[in-house]
C-alpha positions, 0 to 999 in steps of 0.5 A: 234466291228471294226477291227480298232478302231479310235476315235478323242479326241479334237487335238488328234487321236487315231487308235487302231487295234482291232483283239486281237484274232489273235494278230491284223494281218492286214487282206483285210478289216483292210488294207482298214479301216487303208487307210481310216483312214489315210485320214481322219487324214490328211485332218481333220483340227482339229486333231494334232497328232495321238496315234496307238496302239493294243488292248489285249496285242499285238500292230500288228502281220502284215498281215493276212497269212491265208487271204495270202494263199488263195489270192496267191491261185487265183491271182498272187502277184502283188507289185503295188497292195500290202497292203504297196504300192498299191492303197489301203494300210496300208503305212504311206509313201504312204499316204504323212502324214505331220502330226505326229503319234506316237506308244504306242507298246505292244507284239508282233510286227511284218512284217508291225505292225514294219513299222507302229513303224519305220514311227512313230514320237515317239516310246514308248514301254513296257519292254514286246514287241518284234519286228520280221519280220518272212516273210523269213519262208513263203519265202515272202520278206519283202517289206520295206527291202529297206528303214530299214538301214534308222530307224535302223544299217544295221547288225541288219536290216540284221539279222532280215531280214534273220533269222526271229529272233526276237529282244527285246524292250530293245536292241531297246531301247538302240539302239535308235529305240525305244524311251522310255520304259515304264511298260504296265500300263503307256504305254497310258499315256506315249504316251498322254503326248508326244502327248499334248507336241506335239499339244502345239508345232506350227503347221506349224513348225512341219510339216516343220520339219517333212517334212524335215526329210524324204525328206532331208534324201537321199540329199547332203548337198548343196540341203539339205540347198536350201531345207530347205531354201524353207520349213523353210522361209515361215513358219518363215514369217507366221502370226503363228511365229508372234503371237507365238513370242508376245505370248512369250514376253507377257507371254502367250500361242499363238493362232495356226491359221495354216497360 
């Protein structure tokens, strides 16, 4: 079987880490499957939304530390050529996805399977998964620890960071990280609904919105505005927003022509 599985059901993709027996850590050739299949989701014109999930009751462990250790053995670390922001890497940001994704989380959640949850559109999470960035223990920076104060309060980032310790899907979910939590039985069909609620929803726009929640976070007001004014205007002028406001008056479900 594959280390990740990716499978295209109509507008939907689903990405499933698939190494249960080592809680799906990422290891060289996941990196490079996970890479590819961020491409292929974001130049197929057919795929809406994307579903990532783990396999054996664990959603991803982050990277593979013993595939660590012996690489540190022979090269040097280089942050260029990282698995998060190399040429070849696991990161949702470094692949520019305009596209939404969302996160049907289980177990245990750690180091890069948490910024696969924190990037994600939609988080859902059963009551038994807990999330951790445990690197400080093999005194290795979590390389993402620049952007956490974005996804969640700075005091829990800090603790999390500097301790190793590990924080609950409940205390997540109540501090808004986590979007729903749902008993592991219903953890898919959870995240298929908002998926199918997603796709009946107008392309365009939902790219744009996507777009201007990541690009406007660090702007002033001012240039948030001139921003929003050159990604929102010609989606509202679009043959979409058109036929989606005569479906609207008639009665009907508009035709997505994604022009």
């Amino acid at each position: 079987m594959p280390k990740v599985i990716y499978e295209k059901k109509q507008s939907i993709a689903y990405i499933t880490f698939n190494r249960p027996e080592v809680m799906n850590v990422m290891d060289f050739e996941t990196v490079e499957l996970i890479h590819n299949i961020w491409e292929d989701f974001k130049d197929d014109n057919n795929l809406r939304v994307a579903i990532v999930t783990g396999a054996g009751g664990n959603f991803c462990a982050g990277s593979d530390i013993s595939e660590m250790a012996k690489s540190l053995n022979n090269i040097q670390f280089d942050y260029t050529k990282s698995h998060c922001h190399g040429p070849i890497n696991y990161n949702p940001l470094q692949h520019k996805l305009h596209k939404p994704f969302i996160t049907a989380v289980d177990g245990n959640v750690n180091g890069g399977g948490l910024l696969f949850v924190l990037l994600s559109d939609i988080r859902i999470a059963t009551k038994e998964a807990s999330f951790g960035m445990g690197e400080v223990r093999i005194n290795f920076p979590v390389e993402f620890s620049g952007i956490l104060p974005r996804f969640m309060p700075f005091g829990l980032a800090s603790e999390m960071l500097l301790t190793g310790r590990r924080v609950s899907a409940q205390r997540f979910y109540e501090l808004g990280i986590v979007n729903t939590l749902v008993e592991r039985s219903e953890l898919m069909n959870e995240a298929e609904k908002a998926a199918k609620q997603i796709c009946q929803g107008g392309p365009l726009s939902i790219f744009a919105m996507k777009k201007l929640l990541h690009d406007g976070f660090d702007m002033d007001y001012e240039s948030v505005v001139k921003y929003e004014d050159a990604v929102v205007s010609p989606v509202v002028n679009s043959e979409d927003t058109k036929e989606a406001i005569t479906a609207f008056v008639e009665k009907r479900k508009p035709t997505w022509k994604g022009k």
